[in-house]
C-alpha positions as CSV (number, residue, x, y, z in Angstrom):
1,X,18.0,43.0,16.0
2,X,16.0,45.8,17.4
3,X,13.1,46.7,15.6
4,X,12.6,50.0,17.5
5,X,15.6,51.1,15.9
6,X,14.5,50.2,12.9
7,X,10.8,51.1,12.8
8,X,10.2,49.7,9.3
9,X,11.0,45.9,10.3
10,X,8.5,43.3,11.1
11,X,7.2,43.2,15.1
12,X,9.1,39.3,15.2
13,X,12.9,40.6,13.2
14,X,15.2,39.2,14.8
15,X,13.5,36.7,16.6
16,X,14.0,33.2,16.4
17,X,10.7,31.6,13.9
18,X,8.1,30.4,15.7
19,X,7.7,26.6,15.4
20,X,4.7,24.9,14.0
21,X,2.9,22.0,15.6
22,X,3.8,18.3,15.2
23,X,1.0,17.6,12.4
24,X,1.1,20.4,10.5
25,X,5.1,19.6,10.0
26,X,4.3,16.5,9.1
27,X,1.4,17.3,7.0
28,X,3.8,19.8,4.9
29,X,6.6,17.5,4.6
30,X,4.2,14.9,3.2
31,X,2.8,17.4,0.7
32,X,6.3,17.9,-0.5
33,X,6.9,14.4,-0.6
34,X,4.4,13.6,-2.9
35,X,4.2,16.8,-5.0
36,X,7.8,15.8,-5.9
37,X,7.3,11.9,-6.5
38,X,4.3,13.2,-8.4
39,X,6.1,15.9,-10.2
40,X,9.1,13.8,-11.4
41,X,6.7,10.7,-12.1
42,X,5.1,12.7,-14.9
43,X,8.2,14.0,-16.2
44,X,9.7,10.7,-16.6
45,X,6.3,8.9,-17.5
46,X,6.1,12.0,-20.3
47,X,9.7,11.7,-21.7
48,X,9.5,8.3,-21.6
49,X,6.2,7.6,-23.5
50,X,7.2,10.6,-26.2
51,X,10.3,8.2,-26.9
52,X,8.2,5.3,-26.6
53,X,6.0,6.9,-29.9
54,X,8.6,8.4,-31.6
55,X,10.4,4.8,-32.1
56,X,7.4,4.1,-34.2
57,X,5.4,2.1,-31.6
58,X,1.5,2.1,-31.5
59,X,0.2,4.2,-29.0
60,X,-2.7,1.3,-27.9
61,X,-0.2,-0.8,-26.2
62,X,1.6,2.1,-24.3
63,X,-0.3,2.0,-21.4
64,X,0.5,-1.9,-20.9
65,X,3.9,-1.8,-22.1
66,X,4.7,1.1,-19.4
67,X,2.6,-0.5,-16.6
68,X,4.9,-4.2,-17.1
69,X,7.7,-2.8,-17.4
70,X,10.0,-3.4,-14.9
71,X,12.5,-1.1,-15.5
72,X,9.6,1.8,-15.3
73,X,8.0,0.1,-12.3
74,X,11.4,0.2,-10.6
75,X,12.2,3.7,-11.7
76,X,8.7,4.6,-9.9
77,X,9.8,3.1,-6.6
78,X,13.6,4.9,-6.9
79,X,11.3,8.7,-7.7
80,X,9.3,6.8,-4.4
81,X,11.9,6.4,-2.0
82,X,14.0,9.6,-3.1
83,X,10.6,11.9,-2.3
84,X,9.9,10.4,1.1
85,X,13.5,10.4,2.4
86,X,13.6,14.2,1.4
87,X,10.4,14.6,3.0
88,X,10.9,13.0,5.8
89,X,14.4,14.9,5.8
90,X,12.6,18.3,5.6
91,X,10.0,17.2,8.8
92,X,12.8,16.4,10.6
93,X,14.4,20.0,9.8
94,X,11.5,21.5,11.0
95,X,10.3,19.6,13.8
96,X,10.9,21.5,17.2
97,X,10.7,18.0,19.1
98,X,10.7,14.5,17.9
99,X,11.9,15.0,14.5
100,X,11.9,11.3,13.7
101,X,8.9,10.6,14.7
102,X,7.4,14.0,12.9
103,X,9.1,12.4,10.0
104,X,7.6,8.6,10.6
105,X,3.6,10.1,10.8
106,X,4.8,12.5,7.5
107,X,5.8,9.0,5.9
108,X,2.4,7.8,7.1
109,X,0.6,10.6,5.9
110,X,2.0,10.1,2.5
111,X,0.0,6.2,2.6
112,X,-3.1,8.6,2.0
113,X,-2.7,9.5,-1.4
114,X,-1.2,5.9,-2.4
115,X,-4.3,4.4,-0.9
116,X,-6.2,6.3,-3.1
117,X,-5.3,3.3,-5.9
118,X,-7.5,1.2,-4.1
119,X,-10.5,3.0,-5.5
120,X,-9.7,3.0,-9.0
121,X,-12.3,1.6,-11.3
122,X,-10.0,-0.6,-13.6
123,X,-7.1,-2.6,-12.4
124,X,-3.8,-2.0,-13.0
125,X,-1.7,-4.3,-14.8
126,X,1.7,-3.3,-12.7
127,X,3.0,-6.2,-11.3
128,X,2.2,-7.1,-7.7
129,X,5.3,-6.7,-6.0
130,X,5.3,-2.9,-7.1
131,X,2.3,-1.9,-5.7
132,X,3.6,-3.5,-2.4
133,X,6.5,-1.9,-2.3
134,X,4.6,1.4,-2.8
135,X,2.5,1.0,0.1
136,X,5.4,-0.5,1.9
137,X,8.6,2.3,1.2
138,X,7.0,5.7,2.4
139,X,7.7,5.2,6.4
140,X,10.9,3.3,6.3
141,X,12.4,6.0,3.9
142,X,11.1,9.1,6.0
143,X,11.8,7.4,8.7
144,X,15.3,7.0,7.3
145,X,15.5,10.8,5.9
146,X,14.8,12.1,9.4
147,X,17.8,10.0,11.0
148,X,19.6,11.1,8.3
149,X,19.1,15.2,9.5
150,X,19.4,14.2,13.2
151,X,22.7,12.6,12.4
152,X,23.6,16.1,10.7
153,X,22.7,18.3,13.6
């Protein structure tokens, strides 16, 4: 489209969208990946514990009950895997070269905030093989999101 014809478009109208760089692709698809494992792990985690209390169980052993669980631990690592294939889905959308490799440092990138357990001053009584698995799914699955958009193109 013209935009001298039409004086009241944007300068770029018409144009194609300029593409951003490698890292900040992969920096946004990682922020979407975890904003939305975050985002549904609090919605389950809140449903779940108001069910939890309204069954008549004390709310002293929630935290333990919901950190052993394996059924919650494995729900966690299905929300896990979900975000960073859709993350690493979205890099890959937007990457103007090397979408699955945009989408392998976006699944790296989203190792920062999981490493961030490391520092907590308590320790978590999840089992071990869960908190492997969380520092082990985010690559693989973005990795495996972005093959999955290449094979779509």
């Amino acid at each position: 489209m013209d935009t001298q014809a039409n004086p009241y478009l944007p300068p770029r109208a018409g144009q194609p969208p300029v593409a951003a760089s490698f890292f900040v692709v992969s920096a946004i698809g990682m922020l979407i990946a975890t904003g939305l494992s975050y985002s549904v792990g609090v919605l389950h985690s809140f449903v779940a514990q108001w069910v939890y209390l309204l069954n008549g169980n004390p709310p002293q052993s929630m935290f333990t009950t919901f950190a052993t669980s394996i059924f919650h631990n494995l729900v966690a690592q299905g929300i896990n895997v979900i975000s960073a294939g859709a993350g690493g889905y979205w890099v890959a959308r937007h990457s103007r070269e090397r979408p699955v490799s945009s989408a392998a440092v976006a699944g790296a990138l989203m190792l920062l905030p999981l490493s961030l357990v490391v520092f907590v001053p308590y320790q978590l009584p999840q089992p071990l093989w869960s908190t492997y698995l969380f520092f082990l799914t985010p690559v693989p699955c973005a990795v495996l999101g972005g093959v999955y958009s290449a094979m779509r193109d």
